[in-house]
N, C-alpha and C positions, 0 to 999 in steps of 0.2 A: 337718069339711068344709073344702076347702081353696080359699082366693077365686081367683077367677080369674086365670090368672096377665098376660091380656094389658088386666086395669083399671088403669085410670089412667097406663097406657103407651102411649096410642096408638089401644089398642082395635082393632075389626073399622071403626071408621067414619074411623082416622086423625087423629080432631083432639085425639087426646090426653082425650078424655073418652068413656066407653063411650055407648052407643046409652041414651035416656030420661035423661039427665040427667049432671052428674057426681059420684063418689063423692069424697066426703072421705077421707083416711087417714089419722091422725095418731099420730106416734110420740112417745110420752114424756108428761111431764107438760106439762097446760094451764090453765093459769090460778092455779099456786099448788100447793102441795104436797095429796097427795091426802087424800081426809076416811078416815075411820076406816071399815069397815065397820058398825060401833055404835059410839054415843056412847061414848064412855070407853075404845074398845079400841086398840091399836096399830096401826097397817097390816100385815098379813101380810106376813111376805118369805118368802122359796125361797132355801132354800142347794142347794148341790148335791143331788142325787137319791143316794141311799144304796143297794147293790147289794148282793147275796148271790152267792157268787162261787161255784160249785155244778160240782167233779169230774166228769167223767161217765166215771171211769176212776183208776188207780190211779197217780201221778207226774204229772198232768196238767197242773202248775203252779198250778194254784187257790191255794195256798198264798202263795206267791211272787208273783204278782197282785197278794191281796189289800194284801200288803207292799209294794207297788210304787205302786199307784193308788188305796188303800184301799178299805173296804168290808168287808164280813162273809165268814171265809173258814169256806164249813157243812162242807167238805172234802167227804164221797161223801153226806151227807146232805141231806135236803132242809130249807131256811132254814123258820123255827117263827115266824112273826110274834106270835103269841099271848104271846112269849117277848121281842118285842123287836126279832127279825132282819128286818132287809127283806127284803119280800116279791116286790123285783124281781131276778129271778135273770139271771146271768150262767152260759151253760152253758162249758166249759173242757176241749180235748181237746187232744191233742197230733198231729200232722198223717203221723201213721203209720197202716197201717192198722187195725190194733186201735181207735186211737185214733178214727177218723174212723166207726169202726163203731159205739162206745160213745157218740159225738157222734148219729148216726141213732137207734141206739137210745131214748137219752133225749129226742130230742125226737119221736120216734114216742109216747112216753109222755105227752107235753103233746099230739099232736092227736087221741089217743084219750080225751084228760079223764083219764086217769087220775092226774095229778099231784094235791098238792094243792091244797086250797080255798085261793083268794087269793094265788097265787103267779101274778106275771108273766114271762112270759120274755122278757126285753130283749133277747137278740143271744147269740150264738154265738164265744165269743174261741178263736181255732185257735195254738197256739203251737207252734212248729216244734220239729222232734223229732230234725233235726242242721242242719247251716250247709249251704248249698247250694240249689240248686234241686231240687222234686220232683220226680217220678217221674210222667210222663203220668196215671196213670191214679188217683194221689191226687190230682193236679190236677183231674181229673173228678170227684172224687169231692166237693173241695169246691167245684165250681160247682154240683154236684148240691144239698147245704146253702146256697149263697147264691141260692139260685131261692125258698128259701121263708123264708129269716130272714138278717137282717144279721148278716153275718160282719165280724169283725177279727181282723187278723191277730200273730202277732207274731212278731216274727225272733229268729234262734237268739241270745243273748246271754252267750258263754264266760262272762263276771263274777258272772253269774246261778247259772253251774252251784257256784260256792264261796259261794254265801250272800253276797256284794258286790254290793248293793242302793245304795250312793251312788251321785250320780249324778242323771240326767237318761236317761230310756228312750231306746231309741235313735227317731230321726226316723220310724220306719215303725209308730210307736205314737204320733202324733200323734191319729189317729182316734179312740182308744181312751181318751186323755187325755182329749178333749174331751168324751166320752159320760161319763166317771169322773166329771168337774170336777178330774181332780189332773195333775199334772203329772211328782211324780217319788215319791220314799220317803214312806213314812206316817209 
């Protein structure tokens, strides 16, 4: 559930506290570092979120991805958590039409259930399939996929096409850095 977005800014009444009282918010630690969730255990922390980088077609860059942002590359298969692999998939098509068709396709296959058990699908990575701008109606085609799942994109990257992965992705892979946690080569 997501709080309100006009508490504690003002609110519907103006004086900067919502209607019946006002809310507290507090960000960070208070009062001292935090207690254990049991005696003797450590504080839980979160590293980044671990990804399965999941082809939906054949050259689709999943490969090269996973090399890029890290993450598990299952290539055309589906990620085996039982085994290890995360279980939050990244789908990965290249923005031709084949590609865009094999992108519907598998995710037609996640809202008929028929994917596997415990597998999430995180977002839809589209990587361009030459330098330039599309073609109308692959342009529609991926507004058509970002009405029902977060797309990112990534631009054509000549360095990429010879296996030259040093580097920093280029700027229009920032979105996609920050959902990875990486920033540049694994």
């Amino acid at each position: 559930m997501q709080p309100d977005a006009g508490r504690g800014t003002g609110g519907p009444t103006g004086t900067g506290q919502p209607p019946g009282g006002p809310d507290i918010w507090l960000r960070g630690p208070v009062g001292g570092p935090p207690s254990p969730a049991r005696p003797g255990m450590p504080p839980a922390t979160a590293g980044p979120r671990r990804f399965s980088w999941v082809a939906t077609h054949g050259g689709a860059g999943a490969t090269t991805l996973a090399a890029v942002f890290g993450g598990h590359d299952a290539g055309r298969a589906w990620p085996r958590p039982e085994q290890g692999e995360p279980p939050s998939v990244l789908l990965v098509g290249r923005t031709h039409a084949t590609g865009l068709k094999a992108v519907a396709n598998t995710l037609d296959i996640f809202r008929r259930g028929d994917a596997p058990p415990g597998l999430d699908l995180d977002a839809v990575v589209l990587v361009a399939d030459a330098p330039g701008r599309l073609p109308r109606p692959l342009a529609q085609r991926i507004r058509t996929i970002d009405a029902v799942i977060d797309v990112y994109r990534v631009p054509w990257v000549t360095a990429w096409r010879t296996n030259d992965l040093a580097g920093r992705p280029p700027r229009e892979c920032e979105p996609l850095a920050r959902l990875t946690g990486r920033a540049g080569p694994a």
